[in-house]
C-alpha positions as CSV (number, residue, x, y, z in Angstrom):
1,X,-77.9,96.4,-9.1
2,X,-77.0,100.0,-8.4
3,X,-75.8,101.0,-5.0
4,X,-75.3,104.5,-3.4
5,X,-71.6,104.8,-0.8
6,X,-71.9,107.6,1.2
7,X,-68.5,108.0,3.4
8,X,-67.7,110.8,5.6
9,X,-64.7,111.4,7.9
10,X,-64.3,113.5,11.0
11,X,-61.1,116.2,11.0
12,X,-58.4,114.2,11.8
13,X,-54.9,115.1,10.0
14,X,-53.4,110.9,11.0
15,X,-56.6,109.8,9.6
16,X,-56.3,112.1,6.3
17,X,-53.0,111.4,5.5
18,X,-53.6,107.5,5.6
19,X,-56.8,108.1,3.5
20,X,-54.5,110.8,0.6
21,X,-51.9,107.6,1.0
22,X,-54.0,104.9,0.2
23,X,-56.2,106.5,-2.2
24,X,-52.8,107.8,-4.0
25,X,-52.0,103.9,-4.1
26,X,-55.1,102.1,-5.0
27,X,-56.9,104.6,-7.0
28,X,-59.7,104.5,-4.7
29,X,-60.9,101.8,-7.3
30,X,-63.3,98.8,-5.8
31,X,-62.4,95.2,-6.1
32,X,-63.4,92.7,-8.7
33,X,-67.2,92.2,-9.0
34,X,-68.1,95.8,-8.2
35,X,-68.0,98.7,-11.3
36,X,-67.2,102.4,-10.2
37,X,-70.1,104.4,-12.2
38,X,-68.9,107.7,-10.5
39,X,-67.5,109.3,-7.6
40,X,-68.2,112.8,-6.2
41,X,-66.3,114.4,-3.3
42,X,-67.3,117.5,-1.2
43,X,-65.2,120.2,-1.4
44,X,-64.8,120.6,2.1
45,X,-63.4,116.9,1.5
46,X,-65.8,116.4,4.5
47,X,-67.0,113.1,2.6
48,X,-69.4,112.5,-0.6
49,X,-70.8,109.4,-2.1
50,X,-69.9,106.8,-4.9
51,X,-72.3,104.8,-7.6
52,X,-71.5,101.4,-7.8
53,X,-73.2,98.5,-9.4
54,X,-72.8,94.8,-8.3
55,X,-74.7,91.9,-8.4
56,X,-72.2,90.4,-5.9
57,X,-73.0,91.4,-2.0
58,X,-69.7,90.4,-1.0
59,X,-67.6,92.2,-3.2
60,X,-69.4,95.4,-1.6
61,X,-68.6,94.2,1.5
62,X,-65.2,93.8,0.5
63,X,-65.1,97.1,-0.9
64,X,-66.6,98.7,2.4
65,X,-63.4,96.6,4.8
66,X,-61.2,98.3,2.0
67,X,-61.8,101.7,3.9
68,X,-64.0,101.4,7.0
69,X,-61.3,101.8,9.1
70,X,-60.8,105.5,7.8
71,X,-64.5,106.7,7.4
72,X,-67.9,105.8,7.7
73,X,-69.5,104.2,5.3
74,X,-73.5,103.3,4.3
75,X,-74.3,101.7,1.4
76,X,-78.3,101.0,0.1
77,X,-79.4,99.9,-2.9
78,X,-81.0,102.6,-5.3
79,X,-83.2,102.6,-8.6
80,X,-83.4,104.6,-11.3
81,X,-86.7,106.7,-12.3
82,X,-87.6,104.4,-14.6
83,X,-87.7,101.1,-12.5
84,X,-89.4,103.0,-9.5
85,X,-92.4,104.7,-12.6
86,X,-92.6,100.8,-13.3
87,X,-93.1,100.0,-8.9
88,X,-95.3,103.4,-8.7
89,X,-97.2,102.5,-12.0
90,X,-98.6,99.3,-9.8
91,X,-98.8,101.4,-6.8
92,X,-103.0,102.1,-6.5
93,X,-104.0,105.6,-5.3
């Protein structure tokens, strides 16, 4: 299943550093059982959003503790066009 991060962190230069310093370190990469499909940052580094895809809830949640002290984070589930024609295809109206 295909899931949609969206993070976003308030001006903080302590908090920025950390998050340059451990993204430096880890890659930003998510643990095992979840695949990075893409990442795309504002340029106002303000925040942006990451695809992922697991079929493992608590290797998102693991993911999330990896940098939920630095930013906020939501994560839903998402579908692509062609599953939701297949949903709206069954859909009367």
């Amino acid at each position: 299943m295909k899931f949609i991060t969206t993070f976003s962190w308030k001006p903080d230069p302590k908090i920025r550093e950390e998050s340059i310093a451990r993204f430096k370190k880890t890659g930003g990469l998510p643990p095992k059982g979840v695949t990075l499909l893409g990442r795309w940052t504002n340029v106002d580094l303000s925040g942006g959003f990451d695809l992922i895809e697991s079929d493992d809830p608590k290797a998102i949640a693991e993911f999330s503790l990896m940098w939920n002290d630095l930013m906020e984070l939501t994560t839903v589930p998402v579908l692509e066009d062609e599953a939701l024609a297949a949903v709206l295809q069954r859909f009367g109206g």
